[in-house]
C-alpha positions in Angstrom: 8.9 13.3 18.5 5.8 13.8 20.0 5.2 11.0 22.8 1.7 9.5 21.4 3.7 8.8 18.3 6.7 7.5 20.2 4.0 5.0 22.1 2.5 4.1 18.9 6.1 2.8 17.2 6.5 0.8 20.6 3.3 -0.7 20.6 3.4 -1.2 16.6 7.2 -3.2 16.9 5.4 -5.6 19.6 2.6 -6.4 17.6 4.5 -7.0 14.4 6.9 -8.6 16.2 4.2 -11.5 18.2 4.4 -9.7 22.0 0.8 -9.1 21.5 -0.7 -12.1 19.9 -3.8 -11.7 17.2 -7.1 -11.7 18.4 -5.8 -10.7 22.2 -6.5 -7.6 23.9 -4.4 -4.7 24.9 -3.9 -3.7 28.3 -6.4 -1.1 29.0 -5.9 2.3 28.2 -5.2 3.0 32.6 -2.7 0.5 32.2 -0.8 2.2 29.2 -1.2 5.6 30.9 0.3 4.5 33.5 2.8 2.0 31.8 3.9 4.9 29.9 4.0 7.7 32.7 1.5 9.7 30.3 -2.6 10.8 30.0 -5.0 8.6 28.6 -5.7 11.1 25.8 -2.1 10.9 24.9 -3.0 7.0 25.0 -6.0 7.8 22.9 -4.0 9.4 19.7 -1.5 6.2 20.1 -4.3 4.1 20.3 -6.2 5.8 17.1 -2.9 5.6 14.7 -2.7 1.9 15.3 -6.6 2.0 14.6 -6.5 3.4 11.4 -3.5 1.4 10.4 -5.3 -1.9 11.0 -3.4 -3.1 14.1 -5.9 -2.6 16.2 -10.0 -2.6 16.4 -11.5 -1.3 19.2 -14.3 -2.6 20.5 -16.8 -0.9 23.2 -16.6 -2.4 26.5 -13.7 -5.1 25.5 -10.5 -2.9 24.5 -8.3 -2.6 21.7 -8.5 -6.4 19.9 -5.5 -6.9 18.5 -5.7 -8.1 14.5 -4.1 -10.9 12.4 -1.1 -9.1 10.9 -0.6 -12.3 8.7 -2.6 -10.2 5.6 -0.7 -7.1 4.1 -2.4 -3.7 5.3 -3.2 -1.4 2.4 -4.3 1.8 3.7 -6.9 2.7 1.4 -6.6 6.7 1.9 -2.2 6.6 2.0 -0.3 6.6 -0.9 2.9 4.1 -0.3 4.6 2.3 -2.3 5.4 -1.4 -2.5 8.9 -1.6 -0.9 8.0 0.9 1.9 4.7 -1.5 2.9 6.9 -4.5 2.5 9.3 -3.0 5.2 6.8 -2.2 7.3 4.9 -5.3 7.2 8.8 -6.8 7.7 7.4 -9.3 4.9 10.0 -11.3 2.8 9.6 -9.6 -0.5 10.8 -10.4 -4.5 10.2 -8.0 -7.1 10.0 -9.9 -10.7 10.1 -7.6 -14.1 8.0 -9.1 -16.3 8.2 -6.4 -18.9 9.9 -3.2 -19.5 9.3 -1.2 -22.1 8.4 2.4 -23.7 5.8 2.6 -25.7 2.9 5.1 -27.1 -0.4 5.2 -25.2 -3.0 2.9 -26.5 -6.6 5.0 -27.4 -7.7 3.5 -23.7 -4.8 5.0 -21.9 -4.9 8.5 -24.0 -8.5 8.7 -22.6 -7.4 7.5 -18.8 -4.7 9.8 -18.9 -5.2 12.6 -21.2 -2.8 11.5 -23.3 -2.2 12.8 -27.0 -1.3 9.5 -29.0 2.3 10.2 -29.7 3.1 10.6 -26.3 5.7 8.2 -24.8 5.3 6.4 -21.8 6.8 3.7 -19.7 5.0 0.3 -19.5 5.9 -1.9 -17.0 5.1 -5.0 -15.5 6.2 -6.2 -12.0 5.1 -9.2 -10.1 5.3 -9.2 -6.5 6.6 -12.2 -4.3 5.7 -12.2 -0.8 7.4 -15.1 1.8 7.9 -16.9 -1.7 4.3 -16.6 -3.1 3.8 -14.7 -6.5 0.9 -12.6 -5.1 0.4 -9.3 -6.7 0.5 -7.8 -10.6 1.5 -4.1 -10.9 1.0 -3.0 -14.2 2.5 1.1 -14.5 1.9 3.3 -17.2 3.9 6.1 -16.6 4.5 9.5 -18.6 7.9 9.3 -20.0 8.8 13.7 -20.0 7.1 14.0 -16.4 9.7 10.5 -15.3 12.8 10.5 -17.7 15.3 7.7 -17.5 13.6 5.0 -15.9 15.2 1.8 -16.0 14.7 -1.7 -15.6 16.5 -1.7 -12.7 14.8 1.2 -11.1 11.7 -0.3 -11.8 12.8 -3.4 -9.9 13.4 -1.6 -6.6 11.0 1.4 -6.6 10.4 3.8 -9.4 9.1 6.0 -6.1 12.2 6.1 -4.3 13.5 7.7 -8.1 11.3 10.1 -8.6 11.6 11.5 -5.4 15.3 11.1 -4.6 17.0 11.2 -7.8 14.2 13.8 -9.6 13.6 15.8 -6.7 9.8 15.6 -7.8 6.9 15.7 -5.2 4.1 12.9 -5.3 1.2 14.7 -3.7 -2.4 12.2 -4.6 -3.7 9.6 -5.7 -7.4 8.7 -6.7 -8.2 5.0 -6.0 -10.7 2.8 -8.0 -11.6 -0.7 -6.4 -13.3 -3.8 -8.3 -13.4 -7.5 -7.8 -12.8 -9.4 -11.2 -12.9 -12.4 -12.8 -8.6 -13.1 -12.7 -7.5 -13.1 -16.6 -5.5 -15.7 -18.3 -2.4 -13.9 -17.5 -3.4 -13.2 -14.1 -3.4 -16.8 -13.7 -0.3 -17.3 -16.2 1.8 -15.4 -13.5 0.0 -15.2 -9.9 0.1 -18.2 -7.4 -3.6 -17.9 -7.7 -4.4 -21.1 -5.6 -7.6 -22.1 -7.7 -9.2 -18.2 -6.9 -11.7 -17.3 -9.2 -11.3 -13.7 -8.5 -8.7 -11.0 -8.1 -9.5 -7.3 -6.3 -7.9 -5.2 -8.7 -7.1 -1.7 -7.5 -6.6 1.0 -9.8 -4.6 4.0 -9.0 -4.5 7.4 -10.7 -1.5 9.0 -8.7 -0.3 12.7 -9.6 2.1 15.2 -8.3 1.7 18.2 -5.8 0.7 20.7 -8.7 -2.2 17.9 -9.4 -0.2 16.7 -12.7 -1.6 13.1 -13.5 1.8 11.4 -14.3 1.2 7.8 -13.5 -2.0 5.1 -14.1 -1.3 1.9 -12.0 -3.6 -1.2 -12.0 -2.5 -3.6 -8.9 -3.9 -7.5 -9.2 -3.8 -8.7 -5.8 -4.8 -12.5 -4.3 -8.4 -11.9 -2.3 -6.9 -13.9 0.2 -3.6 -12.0 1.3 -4.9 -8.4 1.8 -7.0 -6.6 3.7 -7.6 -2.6 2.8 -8.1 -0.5 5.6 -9.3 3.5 6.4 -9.8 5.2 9.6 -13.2 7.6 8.9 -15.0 10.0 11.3 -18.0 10.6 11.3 -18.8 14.9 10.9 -21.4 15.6 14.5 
């Protein structure tokens, strides 16, 4: 493993696990270097991964500010799924099955998904528990001949982890849609909404590696418990 990335998993495990506190500052970057027996550019690479994975914000003539780790990170450009964030985050995490079912597309979902109107797909509906708060509403629509026996169970640990591993099928994209709504009656039927009168829904288009749309997710998530984050450059 390249050594940037080996520095990045070290400094990553001591935020996560309180070494560096939110809202300090990182030793500088002559300090790693030399912590680390490396260059300062090899710093620099470390230094940008836990940038753009929302440890860290770096602020000119300060350092590297450590951020609260206390809200989920959603990467806005990755493509994970809920039980790999969970054990990154080392959150204590419940997945709840509120539905399970296969169905026909309604006429909305033929014209999200291209979908002829006697095509099967899985509907399912999961709620997320984080350190014991009901916190997020998946809602999958999935195409039943591109995913075949999905199950209940399956769904309850990470439909993912199946399609990869047991299908052998490559998840290549995803094309991400972000809104702030008024939360539903259902929203607030089966989220701990905590008197929030609105919900950042993110809706997610995901498709294998030969660009076949096989999945249309909309994620209900509590404002207050997430923050999304990218890492952009700007073209000079």
């Amino acid at each position: 493993m390249n050594k940037y990335l080996v520095i990045f998993e070290e400094i990553e495990t001591a935020i996560r696990n309180g070494k560096y506190a939110p809202n300090s500052i990182l030793p500088s970057e002559n300090e790693l270097a030399e912590r680390y027996d490396t260059s300062r550019e090899t710093i620099r690479k470390a230094l940008n991964i836990l940038a753009q994975k929302g440890y860290i914000q770096k602020l000119r003539g300060k350092g590297s500010l450590v951020l609260d780790m206390q809200k989920l990170q959603f990467p806005i450009s990755g493509l994970v799924s809920f039980k790999e964030l969970a054990e990154k985050m080392g959150s204590s995490s419940v997945t709840h099955i509120e539905s399970f079912a296969k169905n026909v597309p309604t006429a909305v979902l033929q014209k999200e998904m291209n979908l002829k109107k006697d095509e099967s797909i899985w509907e399912v509906s999961r709620i997320r528990e984080i350190n014991k708060e009901k916190i997020i509403l998946d809602k999958d629509y999935i195409v039943e001949r591109f995913v075949p026996g999905l199950t209940k169970e399956i769904c309850s640990h990470s439909i993912f982890d199946y399609i990869e591993k047991d299908l052998k099928l490559k998840i290549g994209f995803a094309r991400k849609e972000f809104t702030v709504e008024i939360p539903t009656e259902e929203d607030y039927r089966l989220l701990d909404l905590e008197g929030f009168q609105a919900i950042v829904v993110v809706k997610n288009y995901i498709y294998f590696e030969n660009a076949t749309l096989f999945q249309y997710t909309e994620s209900r998530h509590r404002p207050d418990k997430f923050r999304f984050v990218d890492f952009a450059r700007r073209n000079e």
